[in-house]
C-alpha positions, 0 to 999 in steps of 0.5 A, spaced: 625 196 257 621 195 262 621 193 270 619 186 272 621 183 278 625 187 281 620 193 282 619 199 288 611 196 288 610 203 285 608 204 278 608 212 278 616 210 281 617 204 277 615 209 270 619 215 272 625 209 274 624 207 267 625 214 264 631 215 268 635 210 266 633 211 259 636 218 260 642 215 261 644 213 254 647 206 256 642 201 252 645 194 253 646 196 262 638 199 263 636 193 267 643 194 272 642 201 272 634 201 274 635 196 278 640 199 283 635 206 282 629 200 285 634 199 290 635 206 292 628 207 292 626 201 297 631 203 301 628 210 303 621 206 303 624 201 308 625 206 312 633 204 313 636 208 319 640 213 316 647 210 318 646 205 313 644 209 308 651 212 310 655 206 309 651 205 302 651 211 299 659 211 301 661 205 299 657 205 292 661 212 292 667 210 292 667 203 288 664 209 282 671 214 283 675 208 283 672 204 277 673 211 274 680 212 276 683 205 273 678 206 266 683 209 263 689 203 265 684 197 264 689 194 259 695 194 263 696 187 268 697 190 275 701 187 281 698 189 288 703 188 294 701 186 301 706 188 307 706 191 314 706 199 314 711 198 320 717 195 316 721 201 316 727 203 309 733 199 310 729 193 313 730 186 308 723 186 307 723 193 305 728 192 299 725 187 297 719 190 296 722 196 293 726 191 289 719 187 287 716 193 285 721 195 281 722 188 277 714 189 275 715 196 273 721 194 267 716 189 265 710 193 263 707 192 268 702 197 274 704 196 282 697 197 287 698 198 294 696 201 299 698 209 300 701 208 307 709 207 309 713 201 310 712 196 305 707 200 301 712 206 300 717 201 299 713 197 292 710 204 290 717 207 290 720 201 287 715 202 281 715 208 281 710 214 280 708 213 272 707 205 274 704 206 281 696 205 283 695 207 291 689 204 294 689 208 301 685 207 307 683 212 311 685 211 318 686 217 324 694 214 325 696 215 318 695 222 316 696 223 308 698 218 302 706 217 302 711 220 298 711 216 292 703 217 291 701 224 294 698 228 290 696 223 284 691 222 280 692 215 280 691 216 288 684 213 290 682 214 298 677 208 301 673 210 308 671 202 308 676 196 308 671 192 303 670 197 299 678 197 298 679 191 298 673 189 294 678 194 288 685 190 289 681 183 287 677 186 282 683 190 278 689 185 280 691 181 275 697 178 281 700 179 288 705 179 292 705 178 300 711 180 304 711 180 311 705 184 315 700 184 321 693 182 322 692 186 316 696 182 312 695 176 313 686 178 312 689 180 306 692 173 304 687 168 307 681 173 304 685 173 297 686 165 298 678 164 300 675 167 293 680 163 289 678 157 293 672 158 293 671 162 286 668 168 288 675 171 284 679 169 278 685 165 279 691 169 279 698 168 281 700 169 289 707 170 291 710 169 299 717 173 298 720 173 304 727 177 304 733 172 304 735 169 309 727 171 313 723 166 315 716 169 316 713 165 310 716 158 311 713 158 318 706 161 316 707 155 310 708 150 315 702 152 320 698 151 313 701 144 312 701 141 320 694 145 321 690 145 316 692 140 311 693 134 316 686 136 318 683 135 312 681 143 314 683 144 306 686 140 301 693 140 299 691 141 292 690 148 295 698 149 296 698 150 289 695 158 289 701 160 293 708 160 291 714 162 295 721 165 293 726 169 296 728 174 291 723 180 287 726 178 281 724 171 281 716 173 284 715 179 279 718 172 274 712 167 276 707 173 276 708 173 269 710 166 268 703 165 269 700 169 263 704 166 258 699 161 255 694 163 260 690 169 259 683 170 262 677 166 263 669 166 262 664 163 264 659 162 258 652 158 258 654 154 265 661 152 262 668 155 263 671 158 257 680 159 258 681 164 252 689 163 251 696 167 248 697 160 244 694 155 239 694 148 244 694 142 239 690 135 239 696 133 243 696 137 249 689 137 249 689 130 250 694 130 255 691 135 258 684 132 259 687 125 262 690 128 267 685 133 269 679 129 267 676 130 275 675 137 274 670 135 269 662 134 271 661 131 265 664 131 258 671 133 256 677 139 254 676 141 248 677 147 244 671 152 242 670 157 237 669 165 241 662 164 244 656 168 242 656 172 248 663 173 248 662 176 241 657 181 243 660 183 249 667 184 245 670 180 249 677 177 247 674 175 241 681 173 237 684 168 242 685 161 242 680 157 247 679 150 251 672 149 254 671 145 259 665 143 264 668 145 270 665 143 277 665 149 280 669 146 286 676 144 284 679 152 283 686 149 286 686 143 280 683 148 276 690 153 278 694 146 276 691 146 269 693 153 268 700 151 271 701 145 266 699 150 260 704 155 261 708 150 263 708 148 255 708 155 252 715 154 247 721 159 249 
């Protein structure tokens, strides 16, 4: 392994760089390793202040404790919960989350939240210890994590937002959103920011409201008379969300739409979906008239597992369309995996 262009400038540093990140063992990841090694290098040499050498160190610390936190849980889907730490036990919008949290649980899937009270302790407590992640923020008004995740190891403490933040998308495989704040709703246009725009993988995103509330309506019709009558987004993009009174209905589209769909991967410049299901002629067809405009050029076909999936191991056995998606239409692109799972047999 050598350094190319991502160097220190130092041959002597660069040598011993490449010496530690032999030492590791990880062959197949050396160039990531000695690259964030440079980067730590060059930082020192650039004279960077020592606060922002606090908040690297700090962030890189805490993505590390949390990436092997959930190392052990990689293979259990995981619904994160958004909501205000106000919402008090008794409130509609507490049960609901309680109820939502525990719609999951029963179906084999992990709840992540916050460690705070109000909604979080509601989803944590509906999910119950075994099935619940909390990813707390440290805040001087919010002294410990609640009662349902104190003290467990699944308990992972983040000083900086983005950090946390950057934990529930990357291990989220779904979300519901109920009533909350400022925070809240950072947490829901940030979440439909990355999908809009790619810089996340598509995932369901349900608006529960308790009955009879209308938080969610209200924030549906801002949307619609604001943003879509202005051509501010497209109204495709009113397809990432999903609204619904109930928990068990919420918990019901999270896994609705993993019922053909399963994950996807972005091989050689095309997007590869890797399915639950073999998709026949038909419905490929199907599929390619109505979604045609997503296409740069060419059109949805089936594919074998790419090379590059086959050495990284990667969903090597499933099912798989290929399309030559432009990178824009994520809203359309939600669409096709709707109509999909749509088609799944009973």
């Amino acid at each position: 392994m050598t350094l190319r262009n991502y160097r220190t400038g130092d041959d002597a540093i660069d040598t011993a760089i490449e010496d530690l990140a032999q030492s590791t063992g990880r062959r197949d990841d050396l160039d990531m390793i000695a690259e964030m090694l440079v980067s730590a290098v060059r930082l020192a040499r650039e004279e960077v202040g020592r606060g922002d050498l606090k908040l690297v160190n700090s962030a890189l610390k805490e993505l590390r404790h949390a990436f092997s936190v959930f190392e052990s849980y990689r293979a259990v889907r995981k619904a994160t919960v958004f909501g205000s730490a106000r919402i008090a036990e008794g409130d509609p919008a507490y049960e609901a989350a309680r109820g939502f949290g525990a719609a999951m649980a029963a179906h084999d899937w992990m709840v992540m939240t916050g460690a705070g009270p109000g909604i979080m302790a509601a989803g944590l407590e509906g999910a119950g210890r075994d099935r619940s992640f909390g990813i707390n923020i440290q805040l001087p008004f919010e002294a410990e994590a609640n009662e349902f995740i104190l003290d467990d190891p699944k308990l992972v403490n983040f000083k900086y937002f983005f950090t946390r933040k950057v934990t529930f998308m990357r291990e989220s495989h779904g979300y519901a959103l109920l009533p909350g704040g400022f925070g809240t709703m950072d947490e829901a246009f940030e979440l439909l920011t990355l999908m809009q725009t790619g810089k996340t993988y598509l995932a369901p995103v349900v608006l529960l409201d308790p009955p009879g509330d209308t938080y969610w309506s209200h924030w549906t019709e801002f949307i619609r008379s604001e943003l879509v009558a202005r051509n501010l987004i497209s109204p495709h993009d009113l397809s990432l969300v999903h609204s619904t009174d109930d928990p068990r209905a919420a918990a019901e589209h999270l896994r609705h739409f993993y019922r053909t769909y399963h994950s996807m991967r972005y091989v050689r410049g095309r997007l590869v979906l890797r399915l639950e299901r073999e998709v026949g002629d038909e419905e490929v067809e199907a599929l390619d008239a109505e979604f045609g405009d997503l296409l740069v050029d060419g059109h949805i076909e089936r594919c074998d597992t790419t090379p590059a999936e086959l050495r990284d191991a990667d969903e090597v056995d499933r099912p798989r369309l290929r399309l030559h998606f432009d990178r824009r239409s994520h809203a359309r692109l939600r669409q096709l995996i709707d109509v999909l799972n749509d088609a799944a047999p009973d």
